[in-house]
C-alpha positions as CSV (number, residue, x, y, z in Angstrom):
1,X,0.0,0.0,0.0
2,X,1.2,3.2,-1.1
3,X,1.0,6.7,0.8
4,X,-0.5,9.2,-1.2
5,X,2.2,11.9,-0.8
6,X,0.5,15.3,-1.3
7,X,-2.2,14.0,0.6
8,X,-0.3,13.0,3.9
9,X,2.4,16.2,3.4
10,X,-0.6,18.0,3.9
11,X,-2.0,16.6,6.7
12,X,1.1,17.0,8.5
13,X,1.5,20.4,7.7
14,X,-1.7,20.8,8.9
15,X,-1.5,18.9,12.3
16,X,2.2,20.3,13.6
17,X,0.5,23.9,12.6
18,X,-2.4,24.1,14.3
19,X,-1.0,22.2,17.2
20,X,1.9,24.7,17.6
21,X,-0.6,27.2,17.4
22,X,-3.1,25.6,20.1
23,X,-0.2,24.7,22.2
24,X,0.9,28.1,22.1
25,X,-2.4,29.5,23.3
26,X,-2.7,27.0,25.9
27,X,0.3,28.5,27.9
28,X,-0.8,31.9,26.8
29,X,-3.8,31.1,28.8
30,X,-2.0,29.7,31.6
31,X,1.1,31.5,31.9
32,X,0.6,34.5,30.0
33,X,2.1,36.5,27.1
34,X,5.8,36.6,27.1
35,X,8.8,37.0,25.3
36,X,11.0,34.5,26.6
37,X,12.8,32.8,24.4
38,X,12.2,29.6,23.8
39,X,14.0,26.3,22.2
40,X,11.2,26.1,19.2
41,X,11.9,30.2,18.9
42,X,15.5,29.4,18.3
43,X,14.4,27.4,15.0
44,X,11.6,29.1,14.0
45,X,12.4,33.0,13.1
46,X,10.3,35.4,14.8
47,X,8.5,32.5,17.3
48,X,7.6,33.3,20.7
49,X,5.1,33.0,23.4
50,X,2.6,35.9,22.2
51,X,-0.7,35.9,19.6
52,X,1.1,37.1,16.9
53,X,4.2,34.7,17.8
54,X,1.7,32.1,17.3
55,X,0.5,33.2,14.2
56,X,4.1,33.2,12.9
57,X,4.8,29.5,14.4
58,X,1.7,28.2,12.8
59,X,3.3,29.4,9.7
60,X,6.8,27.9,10.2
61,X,5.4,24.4,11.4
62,X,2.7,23.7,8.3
63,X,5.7,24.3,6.2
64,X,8.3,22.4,8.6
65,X,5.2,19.5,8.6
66,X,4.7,19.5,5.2
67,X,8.4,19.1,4.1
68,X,8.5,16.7,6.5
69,X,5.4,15.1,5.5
70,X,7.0,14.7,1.9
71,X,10.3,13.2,3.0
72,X,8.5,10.8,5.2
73,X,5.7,9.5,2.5
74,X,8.5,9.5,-0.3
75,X,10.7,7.1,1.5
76,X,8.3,4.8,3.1
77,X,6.8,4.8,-0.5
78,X,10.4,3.6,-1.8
79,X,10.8,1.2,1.2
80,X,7.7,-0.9,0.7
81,X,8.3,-0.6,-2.7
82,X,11.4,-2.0,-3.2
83,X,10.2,-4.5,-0.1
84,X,6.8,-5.8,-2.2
85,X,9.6,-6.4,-5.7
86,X,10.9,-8.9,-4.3
């Protein structure tokens, strides 16, 4: 069975998005706004712990989740590809 690629990339994008988003409001909620950094700040420009830092990580992570996405559908494609052959 093969992984649709555009399809899962997609879906990833999506998920690690909105979850960095929600996550980000959750301690927003709890904690408060700051502008500590923070280790997912220090890979994603212009991230922090505010609503418009949360906008902004939403943004990196659907595109960090959707190359990741890609890679991971491409080669489980060519694994159980080259694993069915034979």
């Amino acid at each position: 069975m093969k992984l649709n690629i555009k399809a899962f990339a997609l879906t990833c994008g999506i998920v690690w998005g909105l979850g960095l988003f929600f996550l980000t409001w959750w301690i927003i909620a709890f904690d408060g706004s700051t502008g500590e950094p923070t280790l997912i700040g220090r890979l994603y420009r212009g991230y922090s712990i505010s609503p418009i830092g949360s906008v902004i990580g939403l943004i990196w992570a659907f595109f960090d989740g959707l190359i990741g996405g890609v890679v991971f559908a491409w080669l489980y494609n060519k694994i159980t590809g080259s694993a069915e052959s034979k």
